[in-house]
C-alpha positions in Angstrom: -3.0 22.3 -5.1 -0.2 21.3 -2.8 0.8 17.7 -2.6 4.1 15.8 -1.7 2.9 12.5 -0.6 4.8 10.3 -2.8 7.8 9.6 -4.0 7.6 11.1 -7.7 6.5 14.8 -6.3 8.2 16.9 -8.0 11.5 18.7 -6.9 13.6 21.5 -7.1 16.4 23.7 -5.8 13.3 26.1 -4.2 12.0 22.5 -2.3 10.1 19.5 -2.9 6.3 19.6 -4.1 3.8 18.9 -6.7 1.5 22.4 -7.7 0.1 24.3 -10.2 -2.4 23.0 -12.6 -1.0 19.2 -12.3 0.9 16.6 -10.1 3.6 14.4 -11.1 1.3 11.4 -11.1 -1.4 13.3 -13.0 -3.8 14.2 -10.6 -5.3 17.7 -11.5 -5.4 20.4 -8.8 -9.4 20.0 -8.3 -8.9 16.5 -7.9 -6.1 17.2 -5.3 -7.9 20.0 -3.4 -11.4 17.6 -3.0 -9.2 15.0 -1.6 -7.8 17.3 1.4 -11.2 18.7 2.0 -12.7 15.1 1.8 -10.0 14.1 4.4 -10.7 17.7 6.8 -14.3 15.9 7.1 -12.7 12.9 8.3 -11.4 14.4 10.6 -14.2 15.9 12.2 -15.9 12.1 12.1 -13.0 11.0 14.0 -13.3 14.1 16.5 -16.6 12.9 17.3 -16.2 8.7 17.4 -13.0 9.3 19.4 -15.3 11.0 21.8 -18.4 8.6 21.8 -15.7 5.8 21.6 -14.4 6.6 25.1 -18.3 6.7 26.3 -18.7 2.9 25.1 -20.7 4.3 21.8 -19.2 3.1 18.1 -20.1 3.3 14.5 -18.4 1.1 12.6 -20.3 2.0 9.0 -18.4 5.3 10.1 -15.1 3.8 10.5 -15.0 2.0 7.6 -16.1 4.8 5.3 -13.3 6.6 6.5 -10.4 3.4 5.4 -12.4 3.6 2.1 -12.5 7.7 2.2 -8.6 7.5 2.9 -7.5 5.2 0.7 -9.4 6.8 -2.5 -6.4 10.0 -2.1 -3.4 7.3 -2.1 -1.3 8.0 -4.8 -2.9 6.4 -8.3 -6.1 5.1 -6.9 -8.9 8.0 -7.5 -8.3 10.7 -10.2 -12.9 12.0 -10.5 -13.0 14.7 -9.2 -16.5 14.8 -9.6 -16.4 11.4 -7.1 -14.9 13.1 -4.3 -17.8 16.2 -4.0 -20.1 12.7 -3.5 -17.7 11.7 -1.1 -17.2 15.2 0.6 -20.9 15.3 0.8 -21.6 11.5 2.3 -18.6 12.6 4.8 -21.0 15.6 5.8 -24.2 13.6 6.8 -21.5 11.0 8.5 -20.3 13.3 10.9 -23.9 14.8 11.3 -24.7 11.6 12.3 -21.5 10.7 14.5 -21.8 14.0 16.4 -25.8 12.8 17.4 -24.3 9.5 18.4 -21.0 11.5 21.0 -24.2 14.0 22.3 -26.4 11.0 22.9 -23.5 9.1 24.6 -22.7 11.7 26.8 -26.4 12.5 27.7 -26.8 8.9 28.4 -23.2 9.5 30.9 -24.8 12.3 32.4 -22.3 14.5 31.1 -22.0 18.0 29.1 -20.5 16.9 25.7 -17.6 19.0 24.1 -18.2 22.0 22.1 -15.5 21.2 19.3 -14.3 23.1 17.0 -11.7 22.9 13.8 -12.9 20.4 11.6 -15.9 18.9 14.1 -17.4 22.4 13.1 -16.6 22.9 8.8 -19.3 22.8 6.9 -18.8 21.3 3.5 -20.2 23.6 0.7 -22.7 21.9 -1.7 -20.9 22.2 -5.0 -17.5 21.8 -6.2 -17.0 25.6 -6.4 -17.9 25.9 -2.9 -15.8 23.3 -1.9 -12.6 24.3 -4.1 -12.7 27.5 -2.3 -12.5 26.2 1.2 -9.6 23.9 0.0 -6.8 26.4 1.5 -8.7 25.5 5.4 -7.6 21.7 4.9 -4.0 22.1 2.6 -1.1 20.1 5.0 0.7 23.9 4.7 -1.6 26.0 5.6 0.4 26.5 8.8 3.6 26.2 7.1 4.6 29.8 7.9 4.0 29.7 11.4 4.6 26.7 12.5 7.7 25.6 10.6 8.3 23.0 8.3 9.3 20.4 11.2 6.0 20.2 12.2 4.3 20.7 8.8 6.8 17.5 7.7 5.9 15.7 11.1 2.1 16.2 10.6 2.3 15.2 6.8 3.8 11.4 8.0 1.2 11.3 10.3 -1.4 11.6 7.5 0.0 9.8 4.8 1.0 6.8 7.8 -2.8 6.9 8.2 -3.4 6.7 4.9 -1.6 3.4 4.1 -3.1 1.8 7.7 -6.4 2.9 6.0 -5.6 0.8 3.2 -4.5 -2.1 4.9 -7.6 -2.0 7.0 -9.7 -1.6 3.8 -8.3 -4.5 1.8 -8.9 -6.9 4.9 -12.2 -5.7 5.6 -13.5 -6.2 1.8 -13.2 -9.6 2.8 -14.4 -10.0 5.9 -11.8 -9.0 8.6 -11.7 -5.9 10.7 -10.1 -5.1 14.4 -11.5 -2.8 16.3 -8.3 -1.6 17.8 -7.7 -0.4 13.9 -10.4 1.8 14.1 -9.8 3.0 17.4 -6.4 4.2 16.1 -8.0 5.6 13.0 -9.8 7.9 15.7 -7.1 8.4 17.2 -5.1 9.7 14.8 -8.3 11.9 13.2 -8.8 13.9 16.3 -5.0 14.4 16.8 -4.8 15.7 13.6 -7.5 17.8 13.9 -6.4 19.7 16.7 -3.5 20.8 14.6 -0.5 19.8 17.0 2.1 21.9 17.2 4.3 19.7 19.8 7.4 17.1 17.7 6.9 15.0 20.7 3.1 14.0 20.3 3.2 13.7 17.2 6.2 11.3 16.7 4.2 9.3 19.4 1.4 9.1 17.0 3.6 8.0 14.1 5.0 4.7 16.2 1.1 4.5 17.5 0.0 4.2 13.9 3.3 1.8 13.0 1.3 -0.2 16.0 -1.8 0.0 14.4 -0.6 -0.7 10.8 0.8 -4.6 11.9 -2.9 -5.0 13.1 -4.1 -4.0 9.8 -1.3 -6.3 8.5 -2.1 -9.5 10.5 -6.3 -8.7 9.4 -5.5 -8.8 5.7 -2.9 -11.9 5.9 -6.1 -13.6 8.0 -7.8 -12.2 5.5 -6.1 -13.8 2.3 -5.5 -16.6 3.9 -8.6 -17.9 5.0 -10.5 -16.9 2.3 -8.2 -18.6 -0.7 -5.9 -20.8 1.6 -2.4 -20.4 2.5 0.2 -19.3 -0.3 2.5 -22.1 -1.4 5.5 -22.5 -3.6 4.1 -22.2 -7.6 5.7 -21.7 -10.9 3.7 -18.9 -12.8 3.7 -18.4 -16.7 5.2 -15.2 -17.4 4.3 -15.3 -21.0 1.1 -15.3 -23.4 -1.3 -18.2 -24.1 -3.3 -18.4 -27.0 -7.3 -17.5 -27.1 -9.2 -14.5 -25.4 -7.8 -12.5 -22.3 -8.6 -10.2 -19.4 -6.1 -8.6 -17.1 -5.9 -8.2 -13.8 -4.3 -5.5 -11.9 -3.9 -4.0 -8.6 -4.2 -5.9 -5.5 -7.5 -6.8 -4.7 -8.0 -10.8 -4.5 -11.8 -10.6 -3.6 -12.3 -8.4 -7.2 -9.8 -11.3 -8.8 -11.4 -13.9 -7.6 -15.3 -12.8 -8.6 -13.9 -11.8 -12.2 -12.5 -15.7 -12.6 -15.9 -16.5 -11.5 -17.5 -14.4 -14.0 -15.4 -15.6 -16.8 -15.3 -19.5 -15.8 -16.0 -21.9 -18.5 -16.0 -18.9 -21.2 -12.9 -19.9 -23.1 -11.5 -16.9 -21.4 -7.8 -16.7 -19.8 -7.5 -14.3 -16.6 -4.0 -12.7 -16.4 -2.9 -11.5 -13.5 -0.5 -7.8 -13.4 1.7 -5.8 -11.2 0.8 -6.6 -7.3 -1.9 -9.6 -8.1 1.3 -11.9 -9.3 1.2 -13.4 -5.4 -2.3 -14.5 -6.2 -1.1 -17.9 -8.6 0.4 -19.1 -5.2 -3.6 -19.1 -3.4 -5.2 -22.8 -3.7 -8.5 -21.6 -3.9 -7.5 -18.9 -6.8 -5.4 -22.1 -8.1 -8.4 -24.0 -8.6 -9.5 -21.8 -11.5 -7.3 -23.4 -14.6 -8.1 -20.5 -16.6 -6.1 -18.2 -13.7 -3.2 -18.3 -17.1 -0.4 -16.5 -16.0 0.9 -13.0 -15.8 1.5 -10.5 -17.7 3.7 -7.6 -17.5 5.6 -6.3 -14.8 5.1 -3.3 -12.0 2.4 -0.5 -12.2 4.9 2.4 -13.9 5.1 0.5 -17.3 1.0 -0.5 -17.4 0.5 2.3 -20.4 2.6 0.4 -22.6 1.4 -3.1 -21.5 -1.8 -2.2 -21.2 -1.9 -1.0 -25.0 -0.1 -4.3 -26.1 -2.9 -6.4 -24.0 -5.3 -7.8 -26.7 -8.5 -7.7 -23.8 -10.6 -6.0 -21.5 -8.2 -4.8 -18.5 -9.7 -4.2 -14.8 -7.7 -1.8 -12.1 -8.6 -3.5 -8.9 -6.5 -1.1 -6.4 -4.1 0.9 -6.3 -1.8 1.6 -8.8 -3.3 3.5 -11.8 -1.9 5.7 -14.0 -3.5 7.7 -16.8 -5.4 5.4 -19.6 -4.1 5.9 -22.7 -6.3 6.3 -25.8 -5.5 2.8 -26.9 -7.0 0.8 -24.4 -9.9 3.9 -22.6 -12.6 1.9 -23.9 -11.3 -1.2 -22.6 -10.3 -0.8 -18.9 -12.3 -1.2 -16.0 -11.9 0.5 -12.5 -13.3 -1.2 -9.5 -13.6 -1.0 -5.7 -11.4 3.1 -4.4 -10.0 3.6 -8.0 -11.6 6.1 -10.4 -11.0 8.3 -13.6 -13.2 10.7 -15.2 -14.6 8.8 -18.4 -14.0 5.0 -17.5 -16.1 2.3 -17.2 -16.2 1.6 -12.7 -17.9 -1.7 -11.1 -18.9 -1.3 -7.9 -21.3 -3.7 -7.6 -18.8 -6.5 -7.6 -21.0 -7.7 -10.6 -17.9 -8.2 -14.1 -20.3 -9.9 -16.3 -19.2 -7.3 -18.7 -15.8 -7.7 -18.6 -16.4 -11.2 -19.8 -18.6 -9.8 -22.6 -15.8 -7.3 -23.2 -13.1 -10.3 -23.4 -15.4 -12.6 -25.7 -15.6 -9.3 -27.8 -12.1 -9.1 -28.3 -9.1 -10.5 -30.2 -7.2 -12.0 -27.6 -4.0 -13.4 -28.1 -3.3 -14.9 -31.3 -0.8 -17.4 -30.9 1.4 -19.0 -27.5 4.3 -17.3 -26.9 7.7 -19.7 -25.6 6.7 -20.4 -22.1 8.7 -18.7 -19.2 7.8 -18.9 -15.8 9.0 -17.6 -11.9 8.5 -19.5 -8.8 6.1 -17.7 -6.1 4.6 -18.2 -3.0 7.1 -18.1 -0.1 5.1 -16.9 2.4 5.5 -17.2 6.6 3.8 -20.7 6.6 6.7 -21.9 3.8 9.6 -20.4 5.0 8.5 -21.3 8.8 8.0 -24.8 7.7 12.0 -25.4 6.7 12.9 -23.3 9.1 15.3 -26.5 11.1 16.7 -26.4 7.3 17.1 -22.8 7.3 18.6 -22.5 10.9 21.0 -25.6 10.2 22.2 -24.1 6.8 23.4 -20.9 9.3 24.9 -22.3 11.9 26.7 -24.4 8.9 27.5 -21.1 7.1 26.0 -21.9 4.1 24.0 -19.3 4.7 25.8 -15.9 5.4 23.0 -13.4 5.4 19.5 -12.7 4.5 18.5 -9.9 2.9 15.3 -8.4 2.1 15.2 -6.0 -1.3 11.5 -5.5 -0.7 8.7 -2.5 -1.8 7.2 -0.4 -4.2 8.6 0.0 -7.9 8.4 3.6 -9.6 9.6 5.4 -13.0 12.5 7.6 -11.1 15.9 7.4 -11.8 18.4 5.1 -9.0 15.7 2.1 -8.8 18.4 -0.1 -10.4 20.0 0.0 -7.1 17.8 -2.6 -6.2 18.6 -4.6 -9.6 22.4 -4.1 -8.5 21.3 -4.9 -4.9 20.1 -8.2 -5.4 22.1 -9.5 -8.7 25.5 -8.4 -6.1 24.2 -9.7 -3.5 26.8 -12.8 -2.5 26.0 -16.8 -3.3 26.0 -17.5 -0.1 23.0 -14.8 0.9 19.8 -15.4 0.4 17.4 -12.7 -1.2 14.2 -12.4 0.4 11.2 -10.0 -1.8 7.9 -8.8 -1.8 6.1 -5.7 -3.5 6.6 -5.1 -7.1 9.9 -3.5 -6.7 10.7 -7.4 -7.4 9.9 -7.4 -11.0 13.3 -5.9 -11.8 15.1 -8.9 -10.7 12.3 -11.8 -10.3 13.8 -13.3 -13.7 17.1 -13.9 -12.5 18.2 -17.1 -11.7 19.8 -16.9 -8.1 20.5 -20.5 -7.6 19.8 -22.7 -4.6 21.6 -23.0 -1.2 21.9 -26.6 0.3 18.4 -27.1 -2.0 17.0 -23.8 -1.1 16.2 -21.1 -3.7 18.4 -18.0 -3.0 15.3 -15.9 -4.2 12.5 -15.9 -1.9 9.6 -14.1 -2.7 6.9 -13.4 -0.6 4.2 -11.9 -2.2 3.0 -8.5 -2.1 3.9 -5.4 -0.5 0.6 -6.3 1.3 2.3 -9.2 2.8 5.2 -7.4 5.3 3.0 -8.9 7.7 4.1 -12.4 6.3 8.1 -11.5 6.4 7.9 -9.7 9.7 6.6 -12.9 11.0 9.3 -14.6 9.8 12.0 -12.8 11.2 10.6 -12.6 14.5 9.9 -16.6 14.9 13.4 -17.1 12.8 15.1 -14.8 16.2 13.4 -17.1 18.2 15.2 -19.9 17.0 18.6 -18.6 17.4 17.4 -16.9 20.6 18.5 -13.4 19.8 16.4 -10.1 18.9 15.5 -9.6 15.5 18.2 -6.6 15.0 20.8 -9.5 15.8 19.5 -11.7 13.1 21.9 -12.3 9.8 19.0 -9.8 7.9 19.5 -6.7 6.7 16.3 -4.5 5.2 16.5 -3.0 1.9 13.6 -0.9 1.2 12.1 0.8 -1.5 9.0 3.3 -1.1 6.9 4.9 -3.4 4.1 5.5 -1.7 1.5 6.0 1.5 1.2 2.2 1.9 5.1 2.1 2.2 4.8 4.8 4.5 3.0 2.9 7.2 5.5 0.0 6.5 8.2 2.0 8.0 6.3 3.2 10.9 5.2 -0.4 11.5 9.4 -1.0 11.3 10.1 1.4 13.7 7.8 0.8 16.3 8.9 -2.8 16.3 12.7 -1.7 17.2 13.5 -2.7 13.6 17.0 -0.9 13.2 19.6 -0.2 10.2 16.5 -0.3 7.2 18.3 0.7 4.2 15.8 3.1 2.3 15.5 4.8 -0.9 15.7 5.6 -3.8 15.3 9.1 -2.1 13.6 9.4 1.0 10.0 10.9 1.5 10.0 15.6 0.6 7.6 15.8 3.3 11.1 14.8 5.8 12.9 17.7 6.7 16.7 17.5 7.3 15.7 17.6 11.2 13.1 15.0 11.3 15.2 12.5 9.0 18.1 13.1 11.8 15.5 11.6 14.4 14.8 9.0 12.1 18.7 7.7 11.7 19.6 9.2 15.2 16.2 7.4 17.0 15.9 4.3 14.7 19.1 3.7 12.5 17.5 4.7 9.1 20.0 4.3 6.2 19.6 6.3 3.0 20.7 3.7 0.6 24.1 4.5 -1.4 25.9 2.0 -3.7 24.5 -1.4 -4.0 27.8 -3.0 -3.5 29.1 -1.0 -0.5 25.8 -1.4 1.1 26.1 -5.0 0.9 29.2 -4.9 2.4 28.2 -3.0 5.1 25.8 -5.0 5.4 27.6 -7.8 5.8 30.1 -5.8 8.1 27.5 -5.2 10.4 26.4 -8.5 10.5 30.0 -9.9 10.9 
């Protein structure tokens, strides 16, 4: 196995890279060798649909296999091996099938189709064996010593960009919204991928086009959320225990959320929400369920020891699982891309058992001394005191905004972001999404002129909702968005984060601050484009990045 898609890959003096036997976050190498054979199919799919696309033919069971195919190898989502040979194999017959619909497409043109080759033409073998030895054909360094690692680096933020706009597009259309310019990317993307570029150029094009395609996916999953539970406004959510029996929540599905507080309605049975799902208590329709209790716990690196402590039935929605421990393997629950050998997974959207699994256990004993946090500052919020926000800057009580946003992770320097917002000056206001927030969403920042200093705004699924707000808040004062008072702080852990920043750069977004180290699959050359092209700041010291910060801004 080769695998440095994350932030947590491990590293060395020789170079950056999980291998051997086992990565960092626990996937085994079968596991990690399926998954980039599973994703050379893809490929060839998108060989073929980019082709038929351009002769007016689509398949959009195609396209959305592919977001689901993608998103399964993000980092902590699918760990069976043994699901990915199905998958490989159901990848097989699509591309069969998409390859009948580009030769009938062009016969229908009057035109000779393609003869492809690279991925159009692999044939998956029929068992894992097989397919474990065709692995080294689909590894991101199989042209390593050729090619270089510029373009080895170059082609790896392609894929892992694609990955995240895959599970953008995959959340939204769960739930009912999908843009065909998504999948047309998606194609995009595949075929470009599969005809192994060799050119920085193209494939640094790709990167922005995908940035592109990612605020799509963006804006389909905030339609998404928002017109299936209502828009998100300000709520105070209990960050401690209630008494009686429990189920957990985690990841960052609200479809899977919403049909388990169906299934345990009237039951006598509290829902808990955990990690990314927190934004979910600021929903009306998800508020509407009394028995949606409160949260528990804090970001996805510390669920084995929350997990253990949880006295219920826990379900793993999305993204981000970690390995069960033995205390709580016969009580958790994967739904929807996630998967581990030996646990329980609904795919049927059906968690009647999960409510037999909570009425079968202790739940909490007693109420522990209520604590809550205020959530649900989305775009429509913010944008709706935004004459109060604009007067409080042109008055000066408001110096600066800044937003300590993203993922949350177990490596050391992530309490630069504690330091970041705790430093960050009374007369700044702190804006937050992702679960990098649970390491400050406690402290009590104050108000400004009646404003809370700490806004958050929900997921790391909801960038779309901050972007927004910058861009309408430059409006107002009539300048660009790199002239606002905002500076970007950003944390990354993984592929999700990944198409964040493309989506940052190919809006012009300059000067984002990012850490705690930046991605292995960047060489020293391609992160000199980034800070060269785009302005990207490796983050230093909390307090000398605020003031420069503030510098800039001055």
């Amino acid at each position: 196995m080769f695998c440095y898609q994350c932030e947590q890959t491990y590293r060395s003096d020789e170079g950056a890279g999980c291998s051997g036997s086992k990565g960092m976050c626990g996937k085994d190498a079968a596991t990690s060798d399926l998954q980039d054979v599973l994703l050379h199919v893809c490929e060839g799919i998108g060989q073929y649909l980019h082709r038929a696309r351009a002769l007016g033919a689509t398949d959009v069971e195609a396209d959305r296999f592919v977001l689901y195919a993608f998103f399964t190898t993000l980092t902590n989502v699918n760990f069976n091996a043994g699901k990915f040979v199905q998958l490989i194999a159901q990848a097989g017959e699509i591309k069969n099938r998409v390859k009948a619909l580009y030769e009938t497409a062009a016969a229908k043109a009057g035109k000779a189709p393609e003869t492809l080759s690279g991925a159009a033409t692999f044939i998956p073998a029929a068992d894992m064996n097989g397919l474990l030895a065709q692995a080294s054909e689909a590894s991101v360094r199989k042209d390593a010593a050729t090619l270089g690692e510029d373009v080895v680096g170059l082609r790896s933020l392609v894929l892992y960009g694609l990955k995240g706009v895959c599970a953008y597009a995959h959340h939204a259309e769960v739930l009912g919204e999908e843009r065909d310019a998504i999948y047309e990317a998606v194609e995009h993307a595949l075929d470009l991928l599969a005809s192994e570029p060799k050119e920085i150029g193209p494939l640094l094009d790709e990167a922005l086009a995908l940035g592109r395609a990612n605020f799509v996916a963006m804006e389909a999953l905030d339609a998404a959320n928002t017109g299936n539970f209502g828009t998100p406004e300000p709520t105070q959510v209990r960050m401690t225990p209630k008494k009686g029996k429990a189920v957990l929540v985690s990841g960052h599905d609200m479809k899977d959320l919403c049909a388990i507080l169906e299934a345990t309605k009237d039951k006598g049975i509290n829902v808990y929400t955990h990690g990314e799902l927190l934004p979910a208590h600021s929903y009306p329709k998800l508020k509407t369920y009394p028995h949606l209790a409160g949260n528990y716990g804090g970001a996805w690196q510390d669920q084995q020891k929350e997990f253990a402590e949880f006295p219920g039935p826990i379900v793993m929605t999305s993204n981000c699982l970690i390995e069960p421990q033995p205390r709580y393997r016969g009580r958790i629950f994967t739904a929807g891309p996630v998967g581990w050998p030996g646990i329980r997974h609904i795919d049927n959207g059906d968690f009647a058992i999960v409510a037999q699994a909570a009425a079968a256990l202790p739940g909490f004993a007693e109420d522990a001394p209520e604590e809550t946090v205020t959530i649900g500052f989305g775009r429509d919020t913010v944008l709706g005191v935004a004459d109060k926000v604009i007067d409080a800057v042109k008055a000066g009580a408001i110096r600066h905004f800044f937003l300590v946003g993203g993922c949350d992770g177990a490596a050391p320097g992530r309490n630069y972001y504690t330091d970041f917002a705790e430093h960050a000056p009374k007369d700044t206001v702190v804006l937050t999404l992702g679960c990098g927030k649970y390491r400050f969403n406690r402290h009590d920042f104050g108000t400004i002129d009646g404003l809370p200093r700490l806004l958050d705004m929900g997921q790391c699924n909801d960038a779309y909702s901050a972007l927004v707000v910058a861009t309408k808040l430059a409006e107002a004062f009539g300048v660009g968005v790199n002239e606002l008072p905002l500076s970007l702080i950003v944390s990354w852990f993984e592929q999700k984060a990944a198409a964040v920043l493309l989506t940052l750069l190919a809006l012009g977004l300059r000067n984002v601050r990012l850490g705690p180290t930046l991605p292995a699959f960047l060489t020293p050359a391609l992160v000199n484009v980034l800070v060269e092209k785009f302005g990207v700041l490796p983050i230093t010291e909390a307090k000398a990045d605020i003031e420069a910060s503030l510098a800039r801004a001055a």
